[in-house]
C-alpha positions as CSV (number, residue, x, y, z in Angstrom):
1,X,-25.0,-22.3,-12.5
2,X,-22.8,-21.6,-9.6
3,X,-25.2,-19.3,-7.2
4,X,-22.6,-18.7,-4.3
5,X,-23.2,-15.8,-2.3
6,X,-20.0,-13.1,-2.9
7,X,-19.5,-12.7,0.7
8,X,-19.1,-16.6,0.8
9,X,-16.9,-17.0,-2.3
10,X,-14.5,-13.9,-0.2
11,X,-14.5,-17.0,2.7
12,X,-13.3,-19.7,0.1
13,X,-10.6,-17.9,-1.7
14,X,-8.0,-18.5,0.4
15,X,-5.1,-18.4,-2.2
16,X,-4.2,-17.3,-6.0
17,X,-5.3,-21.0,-7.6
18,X,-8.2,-20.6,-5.6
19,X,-9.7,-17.0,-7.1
20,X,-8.1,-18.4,-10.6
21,X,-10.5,-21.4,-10.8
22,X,-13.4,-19.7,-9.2
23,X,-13.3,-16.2,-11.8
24,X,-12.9,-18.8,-14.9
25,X,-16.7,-19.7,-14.1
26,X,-18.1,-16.5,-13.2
27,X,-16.4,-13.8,-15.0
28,X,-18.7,-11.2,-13.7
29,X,-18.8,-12.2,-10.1
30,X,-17.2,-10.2,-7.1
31,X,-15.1,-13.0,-5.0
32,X,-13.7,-9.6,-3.1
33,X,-15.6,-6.7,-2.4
34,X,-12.6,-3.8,-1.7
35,X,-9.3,-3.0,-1.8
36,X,-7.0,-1.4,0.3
37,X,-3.7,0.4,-1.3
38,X,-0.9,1.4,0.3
39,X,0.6,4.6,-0.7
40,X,4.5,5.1,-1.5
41,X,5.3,2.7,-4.0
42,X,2.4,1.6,-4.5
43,X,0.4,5.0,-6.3
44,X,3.1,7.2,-6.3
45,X,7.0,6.7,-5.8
46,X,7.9,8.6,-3.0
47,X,10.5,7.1,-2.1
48,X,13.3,8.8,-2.8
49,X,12.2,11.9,-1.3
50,X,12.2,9.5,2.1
51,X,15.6,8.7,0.9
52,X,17.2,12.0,0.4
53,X,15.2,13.6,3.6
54,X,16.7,10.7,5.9
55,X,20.6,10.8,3.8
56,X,20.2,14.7,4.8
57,X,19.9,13.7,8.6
58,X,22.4,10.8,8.4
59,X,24.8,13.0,7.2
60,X,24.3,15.6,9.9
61,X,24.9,12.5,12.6
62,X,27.9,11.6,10.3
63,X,26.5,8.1,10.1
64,X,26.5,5.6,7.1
65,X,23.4,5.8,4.9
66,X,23.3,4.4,1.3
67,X,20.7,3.3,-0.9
68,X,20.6,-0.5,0.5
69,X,20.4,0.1,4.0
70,X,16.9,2.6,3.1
71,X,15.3,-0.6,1.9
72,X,15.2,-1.6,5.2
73,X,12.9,1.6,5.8
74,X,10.5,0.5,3.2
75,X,7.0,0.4,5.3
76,X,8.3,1.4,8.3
77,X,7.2,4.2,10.6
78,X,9.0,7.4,11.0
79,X,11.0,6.7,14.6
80,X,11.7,3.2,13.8
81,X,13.2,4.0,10.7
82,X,15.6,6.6,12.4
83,X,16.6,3.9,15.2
84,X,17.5,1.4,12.1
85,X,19.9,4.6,10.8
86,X,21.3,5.2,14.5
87,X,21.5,1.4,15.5
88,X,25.5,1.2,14.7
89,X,26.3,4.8,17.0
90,X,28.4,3.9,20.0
91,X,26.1,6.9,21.2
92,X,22.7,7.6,20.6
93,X,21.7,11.0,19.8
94,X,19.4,12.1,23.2
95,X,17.2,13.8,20.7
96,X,16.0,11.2,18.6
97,X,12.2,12.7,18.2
98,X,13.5,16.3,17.7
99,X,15.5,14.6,14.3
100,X,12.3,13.2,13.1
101,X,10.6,15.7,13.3
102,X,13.4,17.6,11.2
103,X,13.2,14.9,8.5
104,X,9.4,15.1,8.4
105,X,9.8,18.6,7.8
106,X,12.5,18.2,5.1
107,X,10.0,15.6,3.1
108,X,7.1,17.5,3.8
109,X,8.2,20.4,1.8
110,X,10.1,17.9,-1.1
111,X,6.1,16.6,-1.2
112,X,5.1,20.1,-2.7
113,X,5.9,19.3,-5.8
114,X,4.3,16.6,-6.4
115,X,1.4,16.8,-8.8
116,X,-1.3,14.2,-10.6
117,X,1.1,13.3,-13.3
118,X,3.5,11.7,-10.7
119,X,1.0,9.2,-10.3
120,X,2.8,5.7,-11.5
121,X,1.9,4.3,-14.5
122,X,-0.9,2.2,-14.6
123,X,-3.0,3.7,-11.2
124,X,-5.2,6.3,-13.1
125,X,-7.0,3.5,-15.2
126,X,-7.5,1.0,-12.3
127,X,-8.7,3.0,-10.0
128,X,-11.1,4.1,-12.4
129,X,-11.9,0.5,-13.6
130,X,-12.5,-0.1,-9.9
131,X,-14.4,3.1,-9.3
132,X,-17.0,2.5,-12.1
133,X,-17.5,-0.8,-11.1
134,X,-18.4,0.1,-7.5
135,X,-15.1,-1.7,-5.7
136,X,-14.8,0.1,-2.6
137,X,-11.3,1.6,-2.1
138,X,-9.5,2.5,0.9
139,X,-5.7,3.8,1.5
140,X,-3.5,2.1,4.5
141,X,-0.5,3.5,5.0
142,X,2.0,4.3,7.9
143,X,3.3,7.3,6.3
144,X,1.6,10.6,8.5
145,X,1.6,12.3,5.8
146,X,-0.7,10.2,3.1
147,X,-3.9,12.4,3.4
148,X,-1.5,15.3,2.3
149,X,0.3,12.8,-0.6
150,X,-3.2,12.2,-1.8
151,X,-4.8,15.8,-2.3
152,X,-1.3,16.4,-4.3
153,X,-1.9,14.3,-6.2
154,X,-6.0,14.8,-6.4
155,X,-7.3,11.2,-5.8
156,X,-8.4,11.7,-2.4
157,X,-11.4,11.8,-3.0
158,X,-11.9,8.5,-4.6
159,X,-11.1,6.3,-1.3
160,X,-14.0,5.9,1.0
161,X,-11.5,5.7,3.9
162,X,-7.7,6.4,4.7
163,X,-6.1,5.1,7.5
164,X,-2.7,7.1,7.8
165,X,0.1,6.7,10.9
166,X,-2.3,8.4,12.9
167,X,-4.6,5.8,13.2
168,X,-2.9,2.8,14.5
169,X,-1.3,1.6,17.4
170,X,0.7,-1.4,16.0
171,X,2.6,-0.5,12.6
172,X,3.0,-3.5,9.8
173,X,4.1,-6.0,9.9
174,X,0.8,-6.0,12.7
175,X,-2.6,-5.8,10.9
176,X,-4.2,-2.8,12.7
177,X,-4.0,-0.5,9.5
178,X,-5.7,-3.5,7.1
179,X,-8.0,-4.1,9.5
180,X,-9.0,-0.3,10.5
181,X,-9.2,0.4,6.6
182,X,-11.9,-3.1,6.3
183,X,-13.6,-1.9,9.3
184,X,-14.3,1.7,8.1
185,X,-15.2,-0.1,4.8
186,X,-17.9,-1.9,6.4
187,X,-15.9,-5.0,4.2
188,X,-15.0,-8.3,6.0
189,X,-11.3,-9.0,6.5
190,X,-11.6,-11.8,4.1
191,X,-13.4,-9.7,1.4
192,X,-10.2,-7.6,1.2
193,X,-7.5,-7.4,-1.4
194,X,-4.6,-5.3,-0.3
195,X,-2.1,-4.5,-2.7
196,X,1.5,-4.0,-0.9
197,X,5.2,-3.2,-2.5
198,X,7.0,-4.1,1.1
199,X,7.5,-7.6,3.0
200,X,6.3,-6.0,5.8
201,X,2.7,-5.1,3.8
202,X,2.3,-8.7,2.7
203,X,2.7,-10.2,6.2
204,X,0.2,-7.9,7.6
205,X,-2.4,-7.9,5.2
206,X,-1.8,-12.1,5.9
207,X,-2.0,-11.4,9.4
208,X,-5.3,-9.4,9.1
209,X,-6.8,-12.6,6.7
210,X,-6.7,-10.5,3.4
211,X,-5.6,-11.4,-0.2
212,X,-2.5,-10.2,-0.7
213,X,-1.1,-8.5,-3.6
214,X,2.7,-7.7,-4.1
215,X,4.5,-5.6,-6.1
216,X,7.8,-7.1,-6.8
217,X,9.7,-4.8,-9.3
218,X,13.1,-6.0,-8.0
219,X,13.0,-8.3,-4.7
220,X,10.5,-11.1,-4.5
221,X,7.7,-11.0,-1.6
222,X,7.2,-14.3,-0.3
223,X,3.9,-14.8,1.3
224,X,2.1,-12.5,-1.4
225,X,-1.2,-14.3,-2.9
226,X,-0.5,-13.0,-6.4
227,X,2.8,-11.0,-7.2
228,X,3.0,-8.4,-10.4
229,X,5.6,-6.4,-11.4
230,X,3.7,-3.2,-11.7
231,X,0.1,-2.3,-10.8
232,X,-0.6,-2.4,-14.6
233,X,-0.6,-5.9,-14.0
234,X,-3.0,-6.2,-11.6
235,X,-6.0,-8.3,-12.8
236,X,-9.7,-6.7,-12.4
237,X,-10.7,-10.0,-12.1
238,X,-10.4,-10.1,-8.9
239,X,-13.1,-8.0,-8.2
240,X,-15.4,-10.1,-10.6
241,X,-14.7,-7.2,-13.3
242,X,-14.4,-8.2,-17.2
243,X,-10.6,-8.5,-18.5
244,X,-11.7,-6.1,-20.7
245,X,-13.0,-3.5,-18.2
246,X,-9.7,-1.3,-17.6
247,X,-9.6,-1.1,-21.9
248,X,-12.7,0.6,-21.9
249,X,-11.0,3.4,-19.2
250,X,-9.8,6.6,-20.6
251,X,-5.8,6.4,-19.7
């Protein structure tokens, strides 16, 4: 009987094939202890508000902006997303913290309409699988806005911590927001899964020694641990929960 010590398995499973072969022999086991979620596109699909708040601003600069170019903002904060919009002006606009401030305010008020049911599909029965089986749960996201995204949508209070762009200094790709998340946790790095939708997310929950989970719905993540195309696909196992834990979950 395999009597390793959860917190020592977290120190061992360094990749996918490793958590595969250890879960086969302990179904019930917790290999990691938490999990840290980032927010747009990963619980709720926010993203096109970014996009028609930042197309809103582009226009007014009379700058290119199309769908392609905003993957580039995918995970990143508010003023470096409006210097990648800016970078091909002959002339900089001096007031460059004044427009994003003006976009915040545009996607602040598109956020008022969200509601529960624009959760994504598949995030009300696994964070209730993870809930009842004690996984604690944290939010890291860069967006200033997440605490606000979250009480829309009324999960708020299921996360023991949030880390939001106010509590970082370094944005992802840097750890800082992983590794604030694990420290409020009270979790070690390596007891961690993060589950991430942006290459930027993946290399710094690998940068803060977390298990790294992408969601890959239509560009592939390299450097992710495990890679789904929706959170539906996530597998409880990972936490040591039976398969058949999220069936038992009211949807």
């Amino acid at each position: 009987m395999d009597t390793t010590h959860p917190r020592e398995m977290c120190k061992d499973l360094a990749d996918a094939r490793a958590v595969s072969s250890k879960l086969q022999g302990a179904a019930l086991r917790r290999p990691f202890e938490a999990v840290i979620f980032d927010l747009d596109g990963v619980l709720v699909d926010t993203a096109e508000y970014h996009y028609q708040a930042w197309k809103k601003i582009a226009d007014e600069l009379g700058v290119p902006f199309d769908r392609q170019k905003n993957e580039r903002l995918r995970g990143v904060p508010r003023m470096r997303s409006l210097e990648i919009i800016v970078e091909d002006m002959a002339s900089k606009p001096p007031d460059l913290e004044a427009l994003a401030e003006k976009k915040n305010h545009l996607y602040v008020e598109m956020i008022q309409r969200l509601t529960p049911a624009d959760l994504l599909p598949g995030v009300r029965p696994l964070l209730a699988a993870l809930k009842r089986g004690r996984i604690r749960m944290a939010v890291g996201s860069s967006s200033k806005n997440a605490r606000t995204v979250l009480d829309r949508l009324g999960i708020a209070a299921l996360f023991e911590a949030i880390v939001d762009g106010y509590g970082f200094q370094r944005a992802k790709p840097a750890p800082d927001i992983f590794l604030n998340a694990a420290h409020l946790l009270k979790v070690a790095p390596a007891c961690c899964v993060v589950i991430e939708d942006a290459a930027s997310g993946i290399e710094a929950a690998k940068a803060a020694g977390m298990f790294a989970v992408g969601i890959a719905r239509e560009h592939p993540l390299p450097g992710a641990d495990w890679t789904v195309r929706t959170i539906s696909e996530v597998p409880v196992s990972l936490w040591g929960l039976p398969p058949d834990h999220m069936e038992k979950m009211e949807p």
